[in-house]
Every structure is written in structure tokens, then in C-alpha cells.
PyMOL Python script that loads the backbone (N, CA, C, O; Angstrom):
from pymol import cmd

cmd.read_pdbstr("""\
ATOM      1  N   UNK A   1     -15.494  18.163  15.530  1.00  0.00           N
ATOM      2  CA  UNK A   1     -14.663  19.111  14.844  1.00  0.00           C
ATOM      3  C   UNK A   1     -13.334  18.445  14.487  1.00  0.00           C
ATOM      4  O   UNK A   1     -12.734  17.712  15.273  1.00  0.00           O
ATOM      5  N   UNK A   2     -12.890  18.756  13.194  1.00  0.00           N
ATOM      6  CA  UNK A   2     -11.356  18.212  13.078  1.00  0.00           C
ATOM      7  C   UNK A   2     -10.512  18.946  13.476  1.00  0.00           C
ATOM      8  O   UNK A   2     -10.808  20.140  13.452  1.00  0.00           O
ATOM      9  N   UNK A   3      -9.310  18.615  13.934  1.00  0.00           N
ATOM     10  CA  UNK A   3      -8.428  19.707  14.685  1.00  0.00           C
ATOM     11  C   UNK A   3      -7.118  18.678  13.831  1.00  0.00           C
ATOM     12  O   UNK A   3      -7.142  17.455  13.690  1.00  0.00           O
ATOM     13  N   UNK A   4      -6.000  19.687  13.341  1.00  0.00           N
ATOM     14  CA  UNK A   4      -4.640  19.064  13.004  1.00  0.00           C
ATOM     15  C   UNK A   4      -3.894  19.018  13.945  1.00  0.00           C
ATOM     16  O   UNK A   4      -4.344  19.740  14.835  1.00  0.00           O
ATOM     17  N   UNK A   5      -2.945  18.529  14.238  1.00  0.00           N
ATOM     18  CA  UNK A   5      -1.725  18.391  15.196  1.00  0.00           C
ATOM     19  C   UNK A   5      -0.642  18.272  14.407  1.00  0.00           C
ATOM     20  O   UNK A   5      -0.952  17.786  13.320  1.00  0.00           O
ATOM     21  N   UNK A   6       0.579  18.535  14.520  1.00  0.00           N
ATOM     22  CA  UNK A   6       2.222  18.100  14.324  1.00  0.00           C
ATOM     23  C   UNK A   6       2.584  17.749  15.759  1.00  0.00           C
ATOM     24  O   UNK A   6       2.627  18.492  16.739  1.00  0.00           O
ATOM     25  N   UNK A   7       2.871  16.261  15.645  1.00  0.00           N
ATOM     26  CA  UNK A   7       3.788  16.036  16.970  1.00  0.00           C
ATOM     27  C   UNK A   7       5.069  15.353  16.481  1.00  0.00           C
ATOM     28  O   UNK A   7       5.254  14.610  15.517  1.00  0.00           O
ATOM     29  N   UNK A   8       6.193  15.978  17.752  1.00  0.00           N
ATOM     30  CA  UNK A   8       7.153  15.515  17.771  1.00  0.00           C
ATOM     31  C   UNK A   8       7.692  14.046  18.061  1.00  0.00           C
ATOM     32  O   UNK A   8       7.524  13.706  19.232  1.00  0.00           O
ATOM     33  N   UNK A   9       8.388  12.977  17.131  1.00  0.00           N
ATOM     34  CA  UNK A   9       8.305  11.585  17.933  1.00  0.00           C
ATOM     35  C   UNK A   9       9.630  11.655  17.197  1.00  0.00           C
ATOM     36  O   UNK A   9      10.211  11.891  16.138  1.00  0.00           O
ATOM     37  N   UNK A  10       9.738  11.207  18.767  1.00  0.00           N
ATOM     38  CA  UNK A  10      11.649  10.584  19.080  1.00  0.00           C
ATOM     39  C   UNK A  10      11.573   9.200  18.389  1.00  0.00           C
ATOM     40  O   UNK A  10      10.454   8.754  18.136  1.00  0.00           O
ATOM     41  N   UNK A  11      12.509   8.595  18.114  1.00  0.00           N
ATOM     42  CA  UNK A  11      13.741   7.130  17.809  1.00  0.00           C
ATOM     43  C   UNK A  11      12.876   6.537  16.991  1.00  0.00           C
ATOM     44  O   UNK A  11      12.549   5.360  17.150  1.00  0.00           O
ATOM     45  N   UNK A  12      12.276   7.522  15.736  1.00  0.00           N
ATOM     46  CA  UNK A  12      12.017   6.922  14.642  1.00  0.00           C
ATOM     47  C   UNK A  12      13.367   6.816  13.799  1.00  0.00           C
ATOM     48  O   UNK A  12      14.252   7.672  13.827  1.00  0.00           O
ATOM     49  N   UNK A  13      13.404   5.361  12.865  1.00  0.00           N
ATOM     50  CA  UNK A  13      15.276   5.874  12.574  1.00  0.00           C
ATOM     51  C   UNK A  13      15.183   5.340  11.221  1.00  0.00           C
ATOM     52  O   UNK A  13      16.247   5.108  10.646  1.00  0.00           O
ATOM     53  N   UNK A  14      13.727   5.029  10.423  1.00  0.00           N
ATOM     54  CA  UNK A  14      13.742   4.120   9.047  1.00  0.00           C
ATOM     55  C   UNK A  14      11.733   4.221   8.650  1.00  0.00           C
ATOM     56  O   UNK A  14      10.669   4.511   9.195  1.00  0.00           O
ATOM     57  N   UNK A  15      12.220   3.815   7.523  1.00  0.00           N
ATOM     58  CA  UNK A  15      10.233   4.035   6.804  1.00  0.00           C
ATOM     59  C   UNK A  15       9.952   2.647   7.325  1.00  0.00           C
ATOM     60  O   UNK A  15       9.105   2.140   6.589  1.00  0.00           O
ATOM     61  N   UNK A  16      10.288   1.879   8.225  1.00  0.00           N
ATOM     62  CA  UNK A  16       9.731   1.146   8.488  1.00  0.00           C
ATOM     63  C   UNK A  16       8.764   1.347   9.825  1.00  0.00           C
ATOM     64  O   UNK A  16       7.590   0.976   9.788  1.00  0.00           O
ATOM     65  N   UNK A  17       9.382   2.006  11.095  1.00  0.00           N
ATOM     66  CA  UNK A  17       9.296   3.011  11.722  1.00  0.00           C
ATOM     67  C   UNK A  17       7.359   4.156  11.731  1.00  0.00           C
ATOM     68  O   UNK A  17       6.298   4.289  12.340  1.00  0.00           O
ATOM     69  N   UNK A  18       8.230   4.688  10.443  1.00  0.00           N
ATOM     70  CA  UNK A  18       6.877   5.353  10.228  1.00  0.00           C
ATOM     71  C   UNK A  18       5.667   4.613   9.580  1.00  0.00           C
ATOM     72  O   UNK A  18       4.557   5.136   9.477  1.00  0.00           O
ATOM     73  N   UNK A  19       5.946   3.451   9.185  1.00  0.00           N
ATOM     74  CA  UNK A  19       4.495   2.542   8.886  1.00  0.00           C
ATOM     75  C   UNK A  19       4.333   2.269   9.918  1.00  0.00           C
ATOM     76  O   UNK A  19       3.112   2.358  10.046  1.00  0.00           O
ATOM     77  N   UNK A  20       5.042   1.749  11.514  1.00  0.00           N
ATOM     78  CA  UNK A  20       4.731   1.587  12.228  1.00  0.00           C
ATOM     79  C   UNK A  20       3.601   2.281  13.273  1.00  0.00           C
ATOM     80  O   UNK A  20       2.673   1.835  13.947  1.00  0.00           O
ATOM     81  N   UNK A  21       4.260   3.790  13.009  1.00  0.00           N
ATOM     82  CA  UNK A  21       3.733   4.502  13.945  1.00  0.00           C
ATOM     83  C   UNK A  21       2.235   4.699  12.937  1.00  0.00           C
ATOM     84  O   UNK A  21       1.144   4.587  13.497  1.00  0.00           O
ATOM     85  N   UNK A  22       2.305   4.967  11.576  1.00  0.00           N
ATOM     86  CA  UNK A  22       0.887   5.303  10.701  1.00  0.00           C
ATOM     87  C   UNK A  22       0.119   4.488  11.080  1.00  0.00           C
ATOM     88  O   UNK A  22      -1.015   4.884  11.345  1.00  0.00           O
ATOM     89  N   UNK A  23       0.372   3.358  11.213  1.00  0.00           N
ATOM     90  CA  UNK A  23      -0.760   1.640  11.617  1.00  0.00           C
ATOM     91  C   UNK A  23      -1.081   1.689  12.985  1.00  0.00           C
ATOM     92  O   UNK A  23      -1.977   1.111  13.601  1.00  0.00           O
ATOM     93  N   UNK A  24      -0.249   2.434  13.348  1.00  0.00           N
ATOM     94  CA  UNK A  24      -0.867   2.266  15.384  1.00  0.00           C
ATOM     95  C   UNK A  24      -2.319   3.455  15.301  1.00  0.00           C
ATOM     96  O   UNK A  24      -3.483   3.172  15.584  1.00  0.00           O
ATOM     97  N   UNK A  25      -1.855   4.634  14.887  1.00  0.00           N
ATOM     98  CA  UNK A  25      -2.692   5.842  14.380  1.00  0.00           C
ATOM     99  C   UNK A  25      -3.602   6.075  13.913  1.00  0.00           C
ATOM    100  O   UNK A  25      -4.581   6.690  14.335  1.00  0.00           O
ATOM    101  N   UNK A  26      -3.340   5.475  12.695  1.00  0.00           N
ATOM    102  CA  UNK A  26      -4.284   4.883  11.907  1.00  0.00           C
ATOM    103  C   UNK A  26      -5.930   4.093  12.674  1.00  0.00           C
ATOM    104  O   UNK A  26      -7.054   4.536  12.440  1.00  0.00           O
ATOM    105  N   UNK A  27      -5.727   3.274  13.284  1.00  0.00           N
ATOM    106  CA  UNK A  27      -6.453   2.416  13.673  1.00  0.00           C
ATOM    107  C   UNK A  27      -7.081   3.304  15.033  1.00  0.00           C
ATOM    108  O   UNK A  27      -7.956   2.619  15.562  1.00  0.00           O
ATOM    109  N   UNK A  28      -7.005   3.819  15.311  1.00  0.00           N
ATOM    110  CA  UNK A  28      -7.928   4.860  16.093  1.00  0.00           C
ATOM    111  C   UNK A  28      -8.948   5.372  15.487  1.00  0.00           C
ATOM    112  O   UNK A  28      -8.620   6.054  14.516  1.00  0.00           O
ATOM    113  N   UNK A  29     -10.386   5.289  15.742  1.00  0.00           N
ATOM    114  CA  UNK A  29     -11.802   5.713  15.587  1.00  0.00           C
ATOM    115  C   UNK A  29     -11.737   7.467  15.337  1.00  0.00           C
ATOM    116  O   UNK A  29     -11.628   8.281  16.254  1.00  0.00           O
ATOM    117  N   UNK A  30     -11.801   7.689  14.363  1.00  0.00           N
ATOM    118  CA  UNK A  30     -11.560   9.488  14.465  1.00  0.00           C
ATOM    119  C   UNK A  30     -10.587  10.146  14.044  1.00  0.00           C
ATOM    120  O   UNK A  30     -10.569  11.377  14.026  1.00  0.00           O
ATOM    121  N   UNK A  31      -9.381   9.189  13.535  1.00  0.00           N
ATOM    122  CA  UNK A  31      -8.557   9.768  13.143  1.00  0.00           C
ATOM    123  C   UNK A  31      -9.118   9.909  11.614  1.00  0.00           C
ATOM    124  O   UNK A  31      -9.873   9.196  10.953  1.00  0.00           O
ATOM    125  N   UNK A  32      -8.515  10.982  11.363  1.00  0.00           N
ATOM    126  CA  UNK A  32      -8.809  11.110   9.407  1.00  0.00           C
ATOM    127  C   UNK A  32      -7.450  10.705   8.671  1.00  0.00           C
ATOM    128  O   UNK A  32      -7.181   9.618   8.160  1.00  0.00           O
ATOM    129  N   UNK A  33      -6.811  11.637   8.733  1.00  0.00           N
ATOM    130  CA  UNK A  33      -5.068  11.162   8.190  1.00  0.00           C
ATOM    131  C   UNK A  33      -4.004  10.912   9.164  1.00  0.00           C
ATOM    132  O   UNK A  33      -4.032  11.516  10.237  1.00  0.00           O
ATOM    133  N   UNK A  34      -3.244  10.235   8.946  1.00  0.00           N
ATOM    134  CA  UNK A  34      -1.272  10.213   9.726  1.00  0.00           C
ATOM    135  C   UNK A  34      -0.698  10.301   8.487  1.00  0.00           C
ATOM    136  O   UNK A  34      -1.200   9.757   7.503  1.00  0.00           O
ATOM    137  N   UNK A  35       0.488  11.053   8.446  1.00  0.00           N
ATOM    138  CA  UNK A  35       1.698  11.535   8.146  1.00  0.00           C
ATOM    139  C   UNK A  35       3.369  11.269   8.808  1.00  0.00           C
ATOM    140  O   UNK A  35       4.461  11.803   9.000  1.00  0.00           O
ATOM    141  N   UNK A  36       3.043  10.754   8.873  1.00  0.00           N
ATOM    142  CA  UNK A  36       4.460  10.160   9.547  1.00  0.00           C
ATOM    143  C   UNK A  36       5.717  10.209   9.087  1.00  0.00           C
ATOM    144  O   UNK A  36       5.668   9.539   8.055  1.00  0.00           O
ATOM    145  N   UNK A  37       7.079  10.689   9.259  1.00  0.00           N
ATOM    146  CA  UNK A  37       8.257  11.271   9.075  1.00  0.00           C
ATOM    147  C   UNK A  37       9.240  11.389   9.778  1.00  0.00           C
ATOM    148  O   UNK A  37       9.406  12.192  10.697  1.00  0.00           O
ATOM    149  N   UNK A  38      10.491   9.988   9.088  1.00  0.00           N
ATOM    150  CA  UNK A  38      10.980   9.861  10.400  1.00  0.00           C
ATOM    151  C   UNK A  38      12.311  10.679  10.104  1.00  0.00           C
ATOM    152  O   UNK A  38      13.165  10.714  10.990  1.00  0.00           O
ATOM    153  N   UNK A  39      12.505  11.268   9.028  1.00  0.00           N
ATOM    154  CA  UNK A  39      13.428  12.272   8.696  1.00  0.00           C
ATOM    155  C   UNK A  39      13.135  13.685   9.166  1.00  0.00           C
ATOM    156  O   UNK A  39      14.073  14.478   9.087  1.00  0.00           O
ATOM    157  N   UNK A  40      11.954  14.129   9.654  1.00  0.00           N
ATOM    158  CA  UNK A  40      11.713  15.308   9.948  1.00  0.00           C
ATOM    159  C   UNK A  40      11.258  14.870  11.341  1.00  0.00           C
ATOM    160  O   UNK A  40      10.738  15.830  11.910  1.00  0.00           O
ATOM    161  N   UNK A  41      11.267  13.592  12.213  1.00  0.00           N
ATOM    162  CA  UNK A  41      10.869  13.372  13.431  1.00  0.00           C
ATOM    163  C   UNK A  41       9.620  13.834  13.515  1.00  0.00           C
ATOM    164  O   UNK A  41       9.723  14.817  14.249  1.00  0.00           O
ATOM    165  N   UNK A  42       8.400  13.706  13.176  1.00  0.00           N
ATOM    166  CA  UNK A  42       7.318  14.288  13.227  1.00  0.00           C
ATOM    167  C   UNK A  42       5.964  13.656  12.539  1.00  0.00           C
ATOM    168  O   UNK A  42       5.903  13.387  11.339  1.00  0.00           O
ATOM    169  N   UNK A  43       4.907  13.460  13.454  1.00  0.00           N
ATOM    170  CA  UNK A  43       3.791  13.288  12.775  1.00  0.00           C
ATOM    171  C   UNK A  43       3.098  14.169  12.558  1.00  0.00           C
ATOM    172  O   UNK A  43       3.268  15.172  13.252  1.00  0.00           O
ATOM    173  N   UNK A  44       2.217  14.184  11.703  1.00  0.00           N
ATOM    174  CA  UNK A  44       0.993  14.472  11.402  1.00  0.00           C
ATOM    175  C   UNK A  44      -0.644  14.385  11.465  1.00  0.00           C
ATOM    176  O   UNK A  44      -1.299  13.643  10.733  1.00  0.00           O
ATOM    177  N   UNK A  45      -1.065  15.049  12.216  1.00  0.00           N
ATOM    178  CA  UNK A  45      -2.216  14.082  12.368  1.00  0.00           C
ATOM    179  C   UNK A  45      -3.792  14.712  12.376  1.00  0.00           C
ATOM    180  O   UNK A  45      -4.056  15.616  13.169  1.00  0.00           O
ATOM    181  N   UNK A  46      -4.731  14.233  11.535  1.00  0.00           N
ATOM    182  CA  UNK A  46      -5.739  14.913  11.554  1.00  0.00           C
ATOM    183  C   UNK A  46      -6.518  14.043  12.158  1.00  0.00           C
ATOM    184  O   UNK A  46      -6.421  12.824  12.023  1.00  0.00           O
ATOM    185  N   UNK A  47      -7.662  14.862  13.139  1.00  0.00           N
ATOM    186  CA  UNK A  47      -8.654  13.634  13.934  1.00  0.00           C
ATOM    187  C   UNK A  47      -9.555  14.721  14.344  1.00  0.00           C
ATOM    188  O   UNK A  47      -9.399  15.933  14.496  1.00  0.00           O
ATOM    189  N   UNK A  48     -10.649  13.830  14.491  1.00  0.00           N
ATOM    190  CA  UNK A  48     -12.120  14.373  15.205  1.00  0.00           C
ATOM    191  C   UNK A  48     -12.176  14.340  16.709  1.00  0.00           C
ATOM    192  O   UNK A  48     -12.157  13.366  17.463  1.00  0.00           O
ATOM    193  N   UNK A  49     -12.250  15.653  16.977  1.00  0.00           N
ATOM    194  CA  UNK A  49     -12.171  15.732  18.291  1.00  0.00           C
ATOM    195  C   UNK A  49     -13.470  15.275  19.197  1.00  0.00           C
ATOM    196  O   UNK A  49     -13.353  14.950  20.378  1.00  0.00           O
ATOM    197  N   UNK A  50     -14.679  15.291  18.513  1.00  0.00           N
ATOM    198  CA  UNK A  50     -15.754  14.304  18.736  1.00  0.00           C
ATOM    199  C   UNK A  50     -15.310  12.558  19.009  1.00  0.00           C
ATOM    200  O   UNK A  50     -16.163  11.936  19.642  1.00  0.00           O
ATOM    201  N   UNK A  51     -14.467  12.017  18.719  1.00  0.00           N
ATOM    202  CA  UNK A  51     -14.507  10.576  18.423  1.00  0.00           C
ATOM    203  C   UNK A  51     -13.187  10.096  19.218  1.00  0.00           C
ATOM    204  O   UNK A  51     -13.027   8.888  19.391  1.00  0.00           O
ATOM    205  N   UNK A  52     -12.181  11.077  19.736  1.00  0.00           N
ATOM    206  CA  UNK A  52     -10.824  10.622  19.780  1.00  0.00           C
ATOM    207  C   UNK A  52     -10.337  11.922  20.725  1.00  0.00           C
ATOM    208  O   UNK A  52     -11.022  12.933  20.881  1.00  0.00           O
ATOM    209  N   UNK A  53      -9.102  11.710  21.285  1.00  0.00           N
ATOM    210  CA  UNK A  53      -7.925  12.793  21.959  1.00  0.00           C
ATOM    211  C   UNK A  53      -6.777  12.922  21.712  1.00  0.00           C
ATOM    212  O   UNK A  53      -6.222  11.924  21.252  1.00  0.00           O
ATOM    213  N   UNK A  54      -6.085  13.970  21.873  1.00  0.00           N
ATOM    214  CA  UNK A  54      -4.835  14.206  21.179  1.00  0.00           C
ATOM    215  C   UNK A  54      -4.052  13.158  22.269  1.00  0.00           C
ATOM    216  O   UNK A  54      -3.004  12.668  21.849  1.00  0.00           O
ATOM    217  N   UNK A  55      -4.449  12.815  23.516  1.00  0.00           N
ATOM    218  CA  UNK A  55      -4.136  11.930  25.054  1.00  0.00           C
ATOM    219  C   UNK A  55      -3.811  10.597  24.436  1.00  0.00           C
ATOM    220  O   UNK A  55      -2.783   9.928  24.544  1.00  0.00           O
ATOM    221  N   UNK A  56      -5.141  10.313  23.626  1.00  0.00           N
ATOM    222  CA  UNK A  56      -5.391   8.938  22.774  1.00  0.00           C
ATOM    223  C   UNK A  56      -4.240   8.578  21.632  1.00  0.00           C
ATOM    224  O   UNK A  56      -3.726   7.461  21.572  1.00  0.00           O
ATOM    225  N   UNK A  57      -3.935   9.563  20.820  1.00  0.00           N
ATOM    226  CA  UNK A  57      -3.161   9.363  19.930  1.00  0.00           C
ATOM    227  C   UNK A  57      -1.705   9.554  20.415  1.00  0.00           C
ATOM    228  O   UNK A  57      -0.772   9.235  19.678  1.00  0.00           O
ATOM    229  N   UNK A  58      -1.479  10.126  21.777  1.00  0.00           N
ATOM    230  CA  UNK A  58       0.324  10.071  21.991  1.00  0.00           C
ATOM    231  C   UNK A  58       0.124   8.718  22.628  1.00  0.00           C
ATOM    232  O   UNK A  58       1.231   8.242  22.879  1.00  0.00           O
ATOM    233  N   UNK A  59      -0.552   8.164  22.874  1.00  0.00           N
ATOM    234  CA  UNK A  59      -0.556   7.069  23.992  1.00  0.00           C
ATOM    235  C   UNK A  59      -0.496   6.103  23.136  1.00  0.00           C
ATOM    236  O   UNK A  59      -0.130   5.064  23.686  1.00  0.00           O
ATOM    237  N   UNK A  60      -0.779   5.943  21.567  1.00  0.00           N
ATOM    238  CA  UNK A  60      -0.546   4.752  20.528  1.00  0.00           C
ATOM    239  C   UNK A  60       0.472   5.207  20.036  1.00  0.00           C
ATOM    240  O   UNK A  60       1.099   4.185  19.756  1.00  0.00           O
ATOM    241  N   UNK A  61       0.989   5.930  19.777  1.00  0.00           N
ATOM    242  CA  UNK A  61       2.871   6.399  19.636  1.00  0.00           C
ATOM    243  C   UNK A  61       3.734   5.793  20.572  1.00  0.00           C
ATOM    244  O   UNK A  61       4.596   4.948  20.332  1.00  0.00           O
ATOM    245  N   UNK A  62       3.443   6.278  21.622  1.00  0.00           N
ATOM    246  CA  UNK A  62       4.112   5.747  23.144  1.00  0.00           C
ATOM    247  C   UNK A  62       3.985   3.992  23.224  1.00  0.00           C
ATOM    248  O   UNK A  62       4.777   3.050  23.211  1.00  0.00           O
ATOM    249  N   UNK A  63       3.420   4.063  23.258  1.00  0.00           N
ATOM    250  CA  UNK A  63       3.025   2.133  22.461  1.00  0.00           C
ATOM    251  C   UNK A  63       3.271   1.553  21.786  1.00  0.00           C
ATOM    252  O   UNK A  63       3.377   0.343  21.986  1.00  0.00           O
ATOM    253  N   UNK A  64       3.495   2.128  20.613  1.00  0.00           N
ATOM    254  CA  UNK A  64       4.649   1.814  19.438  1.00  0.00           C
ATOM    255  C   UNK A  64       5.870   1.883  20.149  1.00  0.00           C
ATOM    256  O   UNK A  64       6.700   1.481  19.333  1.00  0.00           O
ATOM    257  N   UNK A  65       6.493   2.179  21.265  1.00  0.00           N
ATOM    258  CA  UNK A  65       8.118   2.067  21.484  1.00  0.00           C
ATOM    259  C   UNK A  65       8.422   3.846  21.320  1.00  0.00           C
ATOM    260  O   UNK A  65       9.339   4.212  22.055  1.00  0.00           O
ATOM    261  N   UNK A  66       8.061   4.487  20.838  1.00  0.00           N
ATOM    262  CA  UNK A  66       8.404   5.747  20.316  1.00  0.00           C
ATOM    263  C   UNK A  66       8.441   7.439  21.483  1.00  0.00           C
ATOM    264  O   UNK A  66       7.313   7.570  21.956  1.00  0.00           O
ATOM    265  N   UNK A  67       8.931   8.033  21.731  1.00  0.00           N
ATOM    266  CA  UNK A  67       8.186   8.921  22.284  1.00  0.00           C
ATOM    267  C   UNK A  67       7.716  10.064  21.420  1.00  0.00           C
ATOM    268  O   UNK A  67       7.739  10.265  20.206  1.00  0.00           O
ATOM    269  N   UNK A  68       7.304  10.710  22.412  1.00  0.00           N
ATOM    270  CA  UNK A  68       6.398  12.275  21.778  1.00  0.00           C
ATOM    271  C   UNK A  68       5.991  13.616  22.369  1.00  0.00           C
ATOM    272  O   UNK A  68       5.588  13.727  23.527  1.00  0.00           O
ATOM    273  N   UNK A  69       6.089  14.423  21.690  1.00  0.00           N
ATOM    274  CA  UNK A  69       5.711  15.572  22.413  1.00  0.00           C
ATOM    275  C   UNK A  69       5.032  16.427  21.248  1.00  0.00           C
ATOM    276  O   UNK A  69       5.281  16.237  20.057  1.00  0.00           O
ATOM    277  N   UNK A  70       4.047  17.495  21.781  1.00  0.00           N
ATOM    278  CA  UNK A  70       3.864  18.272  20.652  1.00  0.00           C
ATOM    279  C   UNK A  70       4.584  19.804  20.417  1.00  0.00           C
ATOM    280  O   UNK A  70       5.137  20.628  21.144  1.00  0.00           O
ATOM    281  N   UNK A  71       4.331  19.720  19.322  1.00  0.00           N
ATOM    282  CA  UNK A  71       5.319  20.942  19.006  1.00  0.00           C
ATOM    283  C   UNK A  71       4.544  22.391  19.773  1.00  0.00           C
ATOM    284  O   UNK A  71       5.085  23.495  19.694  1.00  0.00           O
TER     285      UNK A  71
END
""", "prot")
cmd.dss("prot")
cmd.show_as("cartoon", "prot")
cmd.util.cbc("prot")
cmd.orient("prot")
């Protein structure tokens, strides 16, 4: 099933930032889209809950340097 998320991610501060965090995201098995926004502090994220976890995807944010929470 696809499920959307908006999560909150701290000490994004430039679009460089949010390619960062899209490419960590990105590269997860199951994800469909990232949205990334470091003016609105917030991702976006669509993923298959068959293939992936919402656990999985803060934990490649958190990895990027970044934190997170969901809204």
C-alpha cells in the first residue's frame, strides 16, 4: 500500500541540503517520491509500505546530518 507522510527536518539551511536529503530518500527500495523543502523545513514522502518504513526513511534523514520528526 502507498501511504504519504510530511515530516518535519531540522538544519536544512540551502537547496543543496534538500538534494541531499532527496538522494538519501530517494535511494530506498519503496519509496515512490521525496519532496524536500528546506524553506518550509519539511519533507515529503511517498512509499510502499510493503517494501520500506516510515523507521527506514527517518533513519536516512538522520544520516544525512539532519533531524526529524513527523508532523
Amino acid at each position: 500500500m502507498i501511504e504519504s507522510v510530511v515530516l518535519t527536518v531540522t538544519d536544512m539551511k540551502c537547496g543543496g541540503c534538500e538534494t541531499n536529503v532527496t538522494g538519501k530518500v530517494s535511494a530506498i527500495e519503496g519509496v515512490v517520491s521525496v519532496k524536500a523543502s528546506f524553506k518550509e523545513n519539511e519533507v515529503r514522502v511517498e512509499y510502499d509500505t510493503e517494501k520500506t518504513t516510515l523507521e527506514t526513511i527517518k533513519a536516512a534523514i538522520i544520516g544525512a546530518g539532519f533531524g526529524v520528526t513527523s508532523h
